[in-house]
ROFIGU-254976 format. One record per atom (N, C-alpha, C): y, z, x; residue number from 0; atom name. Coordinates in Angstrom, 1 decimal. Layout:
BEGIN
        v        w        u     i   at
        Y        Z        X   NUM   CA
...
end
This chain:
BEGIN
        v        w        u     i   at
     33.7    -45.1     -2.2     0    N
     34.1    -44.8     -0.9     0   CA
     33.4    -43.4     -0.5     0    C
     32.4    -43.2      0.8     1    N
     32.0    -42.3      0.8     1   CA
     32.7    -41.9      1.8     1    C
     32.9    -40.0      2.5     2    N
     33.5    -39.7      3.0     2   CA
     32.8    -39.3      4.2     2    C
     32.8    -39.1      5.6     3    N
     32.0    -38.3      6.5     3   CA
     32.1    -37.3      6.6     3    C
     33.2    -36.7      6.5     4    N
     33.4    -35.3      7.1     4   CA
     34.3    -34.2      6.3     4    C
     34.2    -33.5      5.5     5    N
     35.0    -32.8      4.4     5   CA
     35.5    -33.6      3.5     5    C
     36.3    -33.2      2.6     6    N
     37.0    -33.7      1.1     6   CA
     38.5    -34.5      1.4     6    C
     37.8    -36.3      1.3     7    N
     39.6    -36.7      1.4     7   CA
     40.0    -36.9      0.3     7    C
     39.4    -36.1     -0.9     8    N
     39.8    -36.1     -2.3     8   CA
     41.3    -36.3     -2.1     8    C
     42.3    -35.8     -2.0     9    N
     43.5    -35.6     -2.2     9   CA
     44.1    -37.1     -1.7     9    C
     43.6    -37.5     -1.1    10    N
     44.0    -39.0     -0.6    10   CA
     44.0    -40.1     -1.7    10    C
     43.0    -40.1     -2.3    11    N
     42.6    -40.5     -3.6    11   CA
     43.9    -40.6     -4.8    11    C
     44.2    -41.6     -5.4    12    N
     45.2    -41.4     -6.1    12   CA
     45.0    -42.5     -7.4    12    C
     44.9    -42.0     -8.3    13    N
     45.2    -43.7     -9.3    13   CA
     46.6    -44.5     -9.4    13    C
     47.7    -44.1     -9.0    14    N
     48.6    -44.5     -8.8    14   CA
     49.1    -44.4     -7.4    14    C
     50.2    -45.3     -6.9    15    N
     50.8    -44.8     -5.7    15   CA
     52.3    -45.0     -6.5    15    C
     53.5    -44.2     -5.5    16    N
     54.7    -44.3     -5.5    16   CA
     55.6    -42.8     -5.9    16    C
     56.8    -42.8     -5.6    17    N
     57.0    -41.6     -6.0    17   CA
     57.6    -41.1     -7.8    17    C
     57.9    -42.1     -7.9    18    N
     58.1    -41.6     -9.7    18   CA
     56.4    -42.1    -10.6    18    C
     56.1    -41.1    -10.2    19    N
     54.6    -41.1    -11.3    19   CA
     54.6    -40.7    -12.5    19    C
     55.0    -41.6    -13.3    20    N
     55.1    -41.1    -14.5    20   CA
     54.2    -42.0    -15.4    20    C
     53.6    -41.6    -16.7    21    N
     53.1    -41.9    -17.8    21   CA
     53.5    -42.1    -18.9    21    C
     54.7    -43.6    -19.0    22    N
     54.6    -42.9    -19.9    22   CA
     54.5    -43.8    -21.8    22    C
     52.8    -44.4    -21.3    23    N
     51.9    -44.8    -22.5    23   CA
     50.6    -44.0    -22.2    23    C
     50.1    -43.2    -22.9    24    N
     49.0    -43.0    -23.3    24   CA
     47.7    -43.9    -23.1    24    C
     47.6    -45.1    -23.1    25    N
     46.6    -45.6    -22.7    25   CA
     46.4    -45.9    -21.2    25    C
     47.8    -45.7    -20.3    26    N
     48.1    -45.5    -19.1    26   CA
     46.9    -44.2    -18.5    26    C
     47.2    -43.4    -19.3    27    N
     46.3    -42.1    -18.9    27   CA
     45.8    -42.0    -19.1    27    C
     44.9    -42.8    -20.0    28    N
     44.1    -42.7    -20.8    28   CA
     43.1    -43.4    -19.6    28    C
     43.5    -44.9    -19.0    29    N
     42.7    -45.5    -18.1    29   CA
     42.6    -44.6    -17.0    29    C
     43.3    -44.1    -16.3    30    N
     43.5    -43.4    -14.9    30   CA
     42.7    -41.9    -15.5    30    C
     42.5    -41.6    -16.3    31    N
     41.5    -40.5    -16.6    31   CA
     40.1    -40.8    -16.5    31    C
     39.7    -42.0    -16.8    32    N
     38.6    -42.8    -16.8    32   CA
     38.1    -43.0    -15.8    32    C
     39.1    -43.4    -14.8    33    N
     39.3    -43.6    -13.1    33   CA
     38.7    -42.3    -12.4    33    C
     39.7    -41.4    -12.7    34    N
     39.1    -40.3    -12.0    34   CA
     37.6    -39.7    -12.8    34    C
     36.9    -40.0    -13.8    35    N
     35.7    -39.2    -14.2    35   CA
     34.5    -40.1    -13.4    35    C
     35.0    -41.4    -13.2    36    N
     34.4    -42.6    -12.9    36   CA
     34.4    -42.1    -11.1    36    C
     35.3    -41.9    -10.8    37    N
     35.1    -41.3     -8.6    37   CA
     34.5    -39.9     -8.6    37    C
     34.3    -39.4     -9.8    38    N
     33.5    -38.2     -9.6    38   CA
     32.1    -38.5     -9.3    38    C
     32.3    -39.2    -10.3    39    N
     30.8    -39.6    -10.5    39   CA
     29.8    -40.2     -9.2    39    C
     30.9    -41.5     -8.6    40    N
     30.7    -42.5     -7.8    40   CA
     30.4    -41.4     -6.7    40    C
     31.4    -40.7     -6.6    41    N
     31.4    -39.4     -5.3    41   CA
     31.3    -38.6     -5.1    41    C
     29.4    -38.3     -5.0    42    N
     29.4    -36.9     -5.3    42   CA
     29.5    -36.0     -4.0    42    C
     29.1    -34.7     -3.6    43    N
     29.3    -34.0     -3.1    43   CA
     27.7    -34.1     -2.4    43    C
     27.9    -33.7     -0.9    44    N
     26.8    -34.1      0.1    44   CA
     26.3    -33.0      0.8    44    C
     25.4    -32.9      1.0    45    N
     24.8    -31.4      1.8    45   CA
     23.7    -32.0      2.8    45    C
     23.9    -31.8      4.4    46    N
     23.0    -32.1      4.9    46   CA
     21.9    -30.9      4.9    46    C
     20.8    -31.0      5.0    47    N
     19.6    -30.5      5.1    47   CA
     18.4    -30.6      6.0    47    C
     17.7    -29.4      6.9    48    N
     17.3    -29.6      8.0    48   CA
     15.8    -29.2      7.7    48    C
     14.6    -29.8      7.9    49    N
     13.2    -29.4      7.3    49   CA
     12.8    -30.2      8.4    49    C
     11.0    -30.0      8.1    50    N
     10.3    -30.3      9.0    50   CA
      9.2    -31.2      8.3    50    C
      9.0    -32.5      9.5    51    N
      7.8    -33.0      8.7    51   CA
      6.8    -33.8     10.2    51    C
      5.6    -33.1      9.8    52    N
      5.2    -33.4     11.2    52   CA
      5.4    -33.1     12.0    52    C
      5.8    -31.6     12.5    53    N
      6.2    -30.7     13.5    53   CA
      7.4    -31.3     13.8    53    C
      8.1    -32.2     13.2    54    N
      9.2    -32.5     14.0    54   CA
     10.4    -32.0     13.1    54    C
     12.1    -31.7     13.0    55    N
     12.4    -31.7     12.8    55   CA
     13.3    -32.6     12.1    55    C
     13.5    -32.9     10.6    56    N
     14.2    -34.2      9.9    56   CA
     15.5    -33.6      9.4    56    C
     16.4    -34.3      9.5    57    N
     17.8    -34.0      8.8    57   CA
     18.0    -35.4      7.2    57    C
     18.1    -34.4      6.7    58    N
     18.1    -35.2      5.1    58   CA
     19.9    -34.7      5.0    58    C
     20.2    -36.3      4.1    59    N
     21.5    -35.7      3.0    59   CA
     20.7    -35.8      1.5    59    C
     21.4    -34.3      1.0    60    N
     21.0    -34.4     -0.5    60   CA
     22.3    -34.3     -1.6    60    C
     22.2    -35.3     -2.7    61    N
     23.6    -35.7     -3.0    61   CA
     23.9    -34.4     -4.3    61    C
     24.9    -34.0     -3.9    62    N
     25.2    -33.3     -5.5    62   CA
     26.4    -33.2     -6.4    62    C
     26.1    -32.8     -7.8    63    N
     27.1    -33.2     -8.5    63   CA
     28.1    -32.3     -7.9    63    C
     29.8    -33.3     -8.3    64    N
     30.6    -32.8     -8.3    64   CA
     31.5    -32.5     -9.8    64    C
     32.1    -31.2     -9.5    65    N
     32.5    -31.2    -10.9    65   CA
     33.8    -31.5    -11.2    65    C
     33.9    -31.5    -12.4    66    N
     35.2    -32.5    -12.5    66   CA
     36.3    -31.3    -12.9    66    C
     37.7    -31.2    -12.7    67    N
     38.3    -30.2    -13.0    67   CA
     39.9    -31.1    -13.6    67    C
     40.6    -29.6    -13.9    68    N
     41.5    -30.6    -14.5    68   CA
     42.3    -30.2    -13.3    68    C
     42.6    -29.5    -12.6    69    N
     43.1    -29.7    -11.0    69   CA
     42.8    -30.6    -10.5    69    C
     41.6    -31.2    -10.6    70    N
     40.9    -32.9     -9.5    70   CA
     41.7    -33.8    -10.5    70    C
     42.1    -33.7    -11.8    71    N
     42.4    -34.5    -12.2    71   CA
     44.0    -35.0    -11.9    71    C
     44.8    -33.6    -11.7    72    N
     45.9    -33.6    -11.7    72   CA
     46.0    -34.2    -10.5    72    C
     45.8    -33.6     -9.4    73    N
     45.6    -34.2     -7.7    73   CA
     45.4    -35.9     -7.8    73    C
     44.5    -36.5     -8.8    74    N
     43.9    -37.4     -8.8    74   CA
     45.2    -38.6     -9.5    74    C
     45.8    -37.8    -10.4    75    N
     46.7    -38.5    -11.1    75   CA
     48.3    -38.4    -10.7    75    C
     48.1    -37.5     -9.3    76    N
     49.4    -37.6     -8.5    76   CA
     50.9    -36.7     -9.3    76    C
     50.1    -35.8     -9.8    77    N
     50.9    -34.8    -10.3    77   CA
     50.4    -33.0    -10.2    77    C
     51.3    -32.6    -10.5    78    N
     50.7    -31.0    -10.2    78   CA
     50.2    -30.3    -11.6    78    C
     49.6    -29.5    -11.7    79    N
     48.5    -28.7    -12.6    79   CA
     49.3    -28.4    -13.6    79    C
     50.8    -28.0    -13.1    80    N
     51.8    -27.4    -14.2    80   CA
     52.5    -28.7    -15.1    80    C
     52.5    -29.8    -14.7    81    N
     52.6    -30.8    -15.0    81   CA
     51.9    -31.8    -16.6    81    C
     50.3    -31.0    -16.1    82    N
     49.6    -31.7    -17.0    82   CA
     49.6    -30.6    -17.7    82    C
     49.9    -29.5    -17.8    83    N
     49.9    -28.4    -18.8    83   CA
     51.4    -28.8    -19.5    83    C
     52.7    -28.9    -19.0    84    N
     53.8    -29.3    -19.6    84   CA
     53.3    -30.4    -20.4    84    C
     52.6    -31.5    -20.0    85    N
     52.4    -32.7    -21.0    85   CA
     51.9    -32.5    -21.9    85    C
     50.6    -31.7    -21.7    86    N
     49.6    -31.5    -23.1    86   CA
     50.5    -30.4    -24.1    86    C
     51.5    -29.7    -23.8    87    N
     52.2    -28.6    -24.3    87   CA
     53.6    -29.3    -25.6    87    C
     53.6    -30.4    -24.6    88    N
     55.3    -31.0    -25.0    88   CA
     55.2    -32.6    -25.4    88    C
     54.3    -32.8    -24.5    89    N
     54.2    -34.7    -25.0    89   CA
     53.2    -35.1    -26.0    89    C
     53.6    -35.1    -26.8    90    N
     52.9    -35.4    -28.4    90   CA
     52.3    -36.8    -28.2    90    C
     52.6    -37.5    -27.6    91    N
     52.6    -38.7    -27.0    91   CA
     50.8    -38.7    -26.3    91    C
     51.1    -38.5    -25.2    92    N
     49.7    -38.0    -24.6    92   CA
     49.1    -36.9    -24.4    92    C
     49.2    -35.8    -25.5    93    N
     48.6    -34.6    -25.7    93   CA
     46.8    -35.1    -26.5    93    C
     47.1    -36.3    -27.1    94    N
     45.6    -36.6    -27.6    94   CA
     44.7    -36.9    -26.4    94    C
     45.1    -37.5    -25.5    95    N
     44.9    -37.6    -24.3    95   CA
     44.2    -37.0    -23.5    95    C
     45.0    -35.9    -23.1    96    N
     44.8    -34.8    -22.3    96   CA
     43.8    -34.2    -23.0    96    C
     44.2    -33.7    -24.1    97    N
     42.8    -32.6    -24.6    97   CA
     41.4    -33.3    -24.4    97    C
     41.1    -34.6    -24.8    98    N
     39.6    -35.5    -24.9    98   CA
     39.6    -35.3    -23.5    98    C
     40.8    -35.4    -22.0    99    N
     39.9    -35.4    -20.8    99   CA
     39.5    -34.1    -20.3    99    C
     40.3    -33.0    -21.0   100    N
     40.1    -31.8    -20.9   100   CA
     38.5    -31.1    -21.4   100    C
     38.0    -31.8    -22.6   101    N
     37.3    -31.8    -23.3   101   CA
     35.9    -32.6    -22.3   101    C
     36.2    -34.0    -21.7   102    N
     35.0    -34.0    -21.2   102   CA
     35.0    -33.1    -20.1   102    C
     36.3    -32.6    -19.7   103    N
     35.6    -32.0    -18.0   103   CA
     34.6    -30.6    -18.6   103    C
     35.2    -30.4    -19.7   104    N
     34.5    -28.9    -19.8   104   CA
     33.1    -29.4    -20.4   104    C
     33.0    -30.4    -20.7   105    N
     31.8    -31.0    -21.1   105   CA
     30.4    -30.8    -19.9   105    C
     31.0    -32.2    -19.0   106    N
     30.6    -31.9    -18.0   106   CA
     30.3    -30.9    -17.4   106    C
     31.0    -30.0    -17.3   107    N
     30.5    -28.6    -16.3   107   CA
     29.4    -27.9    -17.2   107    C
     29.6    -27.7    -18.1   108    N
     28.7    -27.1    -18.9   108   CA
     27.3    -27.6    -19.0   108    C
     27.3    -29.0    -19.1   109    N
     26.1    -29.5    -19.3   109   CA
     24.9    -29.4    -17.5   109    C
     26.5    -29.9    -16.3   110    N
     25.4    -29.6    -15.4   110   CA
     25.4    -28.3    -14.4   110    C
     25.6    -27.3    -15.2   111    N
     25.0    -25.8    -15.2   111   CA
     23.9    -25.8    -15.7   111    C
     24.1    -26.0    -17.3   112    N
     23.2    -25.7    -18.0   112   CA
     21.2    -26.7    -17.6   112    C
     21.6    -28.0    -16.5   113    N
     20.8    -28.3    -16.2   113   CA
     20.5    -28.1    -15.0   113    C
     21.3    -26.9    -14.0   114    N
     21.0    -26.0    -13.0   114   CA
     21.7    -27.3    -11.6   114    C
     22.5    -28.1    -11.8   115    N
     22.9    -29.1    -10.7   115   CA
     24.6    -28.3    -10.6   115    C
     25.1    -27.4    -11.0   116    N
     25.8    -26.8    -10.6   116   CA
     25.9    -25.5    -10.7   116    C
     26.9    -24.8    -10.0   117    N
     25.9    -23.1    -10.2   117   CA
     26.7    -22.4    -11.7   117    C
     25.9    -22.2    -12.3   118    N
     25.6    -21.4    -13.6   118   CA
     26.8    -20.4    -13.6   118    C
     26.8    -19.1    -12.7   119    N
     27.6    -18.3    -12.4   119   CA
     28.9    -18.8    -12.2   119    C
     29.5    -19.6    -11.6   120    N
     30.9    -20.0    -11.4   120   CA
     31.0    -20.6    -12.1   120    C
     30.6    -21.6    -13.3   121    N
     30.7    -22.0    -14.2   121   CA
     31.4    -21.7    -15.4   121    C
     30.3    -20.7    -15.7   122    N
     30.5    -19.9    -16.7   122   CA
     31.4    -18.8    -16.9   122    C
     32.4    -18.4    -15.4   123    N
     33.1    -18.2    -15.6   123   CA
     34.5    -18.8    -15.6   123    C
     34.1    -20.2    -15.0   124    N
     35.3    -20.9    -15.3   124   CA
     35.5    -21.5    -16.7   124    C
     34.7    -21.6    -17.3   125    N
     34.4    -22.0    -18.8   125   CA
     34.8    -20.8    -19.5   125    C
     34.9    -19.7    -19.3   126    N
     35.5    -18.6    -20.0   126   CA
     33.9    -17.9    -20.9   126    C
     32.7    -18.7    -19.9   127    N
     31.9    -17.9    -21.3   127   CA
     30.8    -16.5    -20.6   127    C
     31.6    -15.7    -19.8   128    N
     30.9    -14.7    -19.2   128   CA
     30.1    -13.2    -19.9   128    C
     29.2    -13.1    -20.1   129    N
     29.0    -12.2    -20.8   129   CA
     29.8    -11.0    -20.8   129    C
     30.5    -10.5    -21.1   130    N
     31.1     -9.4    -21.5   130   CA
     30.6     -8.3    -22.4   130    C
     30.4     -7.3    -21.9   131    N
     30.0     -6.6    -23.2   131   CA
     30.9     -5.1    -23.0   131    C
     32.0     -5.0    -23.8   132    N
     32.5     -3.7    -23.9   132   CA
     32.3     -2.3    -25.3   132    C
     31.7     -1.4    -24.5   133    N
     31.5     -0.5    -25.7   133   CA
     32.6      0.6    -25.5   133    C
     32.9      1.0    -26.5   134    N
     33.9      1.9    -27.2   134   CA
     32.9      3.1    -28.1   134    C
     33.0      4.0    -27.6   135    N
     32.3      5.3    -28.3   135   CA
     33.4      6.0    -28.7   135    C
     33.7      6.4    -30.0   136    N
     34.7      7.4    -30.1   136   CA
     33.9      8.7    -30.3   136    C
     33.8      9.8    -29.3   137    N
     33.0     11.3    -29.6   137   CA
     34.2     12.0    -29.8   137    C
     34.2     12.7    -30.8   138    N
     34.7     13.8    -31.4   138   CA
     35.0     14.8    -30.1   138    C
     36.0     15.6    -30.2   139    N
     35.8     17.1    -28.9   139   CA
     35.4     17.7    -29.5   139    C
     34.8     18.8    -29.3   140    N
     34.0     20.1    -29.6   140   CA
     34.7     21.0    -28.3   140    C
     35.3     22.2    -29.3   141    N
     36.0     23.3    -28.9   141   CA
     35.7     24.6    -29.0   141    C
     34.9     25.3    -28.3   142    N
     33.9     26.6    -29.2   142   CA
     34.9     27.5    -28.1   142    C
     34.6     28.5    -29.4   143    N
     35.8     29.5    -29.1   143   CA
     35.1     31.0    -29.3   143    C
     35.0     31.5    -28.0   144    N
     34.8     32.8    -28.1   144   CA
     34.6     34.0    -29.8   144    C
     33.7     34.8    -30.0   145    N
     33.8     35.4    -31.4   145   CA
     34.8     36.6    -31.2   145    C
     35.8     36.5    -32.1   146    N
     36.9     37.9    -32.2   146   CA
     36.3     38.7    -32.0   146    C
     37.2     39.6    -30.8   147    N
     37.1     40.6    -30.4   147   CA
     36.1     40.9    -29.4   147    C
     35.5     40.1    -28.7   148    N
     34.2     40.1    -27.5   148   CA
     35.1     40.0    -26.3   148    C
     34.6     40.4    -25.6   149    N
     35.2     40.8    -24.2   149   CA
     34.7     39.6    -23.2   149    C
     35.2     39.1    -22.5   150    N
     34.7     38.0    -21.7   150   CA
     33.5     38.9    -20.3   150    C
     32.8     37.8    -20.0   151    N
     31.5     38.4    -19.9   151   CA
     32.0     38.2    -18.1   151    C
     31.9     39.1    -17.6   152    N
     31.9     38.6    -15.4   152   CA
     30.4     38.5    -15.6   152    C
     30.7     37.5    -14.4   153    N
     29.4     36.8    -13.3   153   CA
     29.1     38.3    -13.1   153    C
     28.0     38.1    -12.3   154    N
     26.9     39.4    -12.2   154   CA
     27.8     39.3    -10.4   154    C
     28.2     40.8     -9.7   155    N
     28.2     40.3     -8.8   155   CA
     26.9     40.1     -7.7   155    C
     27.3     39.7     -6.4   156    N
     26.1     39.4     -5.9   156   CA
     25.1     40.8     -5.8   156    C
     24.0     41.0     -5.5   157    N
     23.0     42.4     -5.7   157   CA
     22.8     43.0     -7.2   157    C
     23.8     42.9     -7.8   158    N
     23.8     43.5     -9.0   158   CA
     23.3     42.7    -10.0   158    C
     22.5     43.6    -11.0   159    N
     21.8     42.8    -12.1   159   CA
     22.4     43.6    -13.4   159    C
end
């Protein structure tokens, strides 16, 4: 399903109804599949305005979308805190969760690292930002006047 005009991601659901619950593992296991599968199917669109033959051409150019475990949660009709309580508490579909957790981080990394998504927001969402913190410990140095010297006045002004 493509979209015309903005993200009707949120409309998108692998289930309908109001008690959404999971609760077999291979349940979520499929509907995880679902949503890596409408990522894929649906990527993200950018119109583009160039010229060919003095005229003016409008292109769409398709691009990847990334997969998150927020798209997932939205996708699976539950909230973010939700899928973190599961992978936290449900021993049940915690193997689950981590392997879809695992490809999303997959995915983003790979299409950074192949420049189809941006590098910079990536890599901070992946947690792998360069950091570099230095720690110098310098000693104080305390020099103390020699016994019995008189402290010296500024010259005043004219006077040498």
């Amino acid at each position: 399903m493509v979209f015309a005009k903005g993200s009707q991601f949120w409309k998108m659901r692998a289930r309908h109804g109001p008690n959404l619950i999971f609760d077999d593992p291979q349940k979520l296991f499929e509907a995880c599949v679902e949503y890596f599968e409408w990522c894929e199917n649906n990527p993200l669109t950018e119109e583009k305005v160039g010229f060919s033959n003095g005229a003016a051409v409008k292109t769409t150019v398709e691009k990847m979308r990334a997969m998150t475990s927020g798209g997932l949660s939205i996708f699976l009709g539950i909230t973010h805190g939700t899928l973190i309580e599961w992978r936290n508490n449900r021993a049940d579909l915690r193997p689950v969760i981590e392997w879809a957790e695992s490809v999303i981080r997959d995915q983003k990394f790979a299409g950074a690292a192949a420049g189809l998504l941006n590098a910079n927001i990536i890599s901070r969402d992946l947690g792998l930002a360069d950091k570099r913190i230095v720690d110098v410990d310098v000693p104080r140095m305390v020099i103390n006047p020699p016994e019995g010297s008189q402290p010296i006045a500024p010259p005043i002004h004219g006077e040498e």
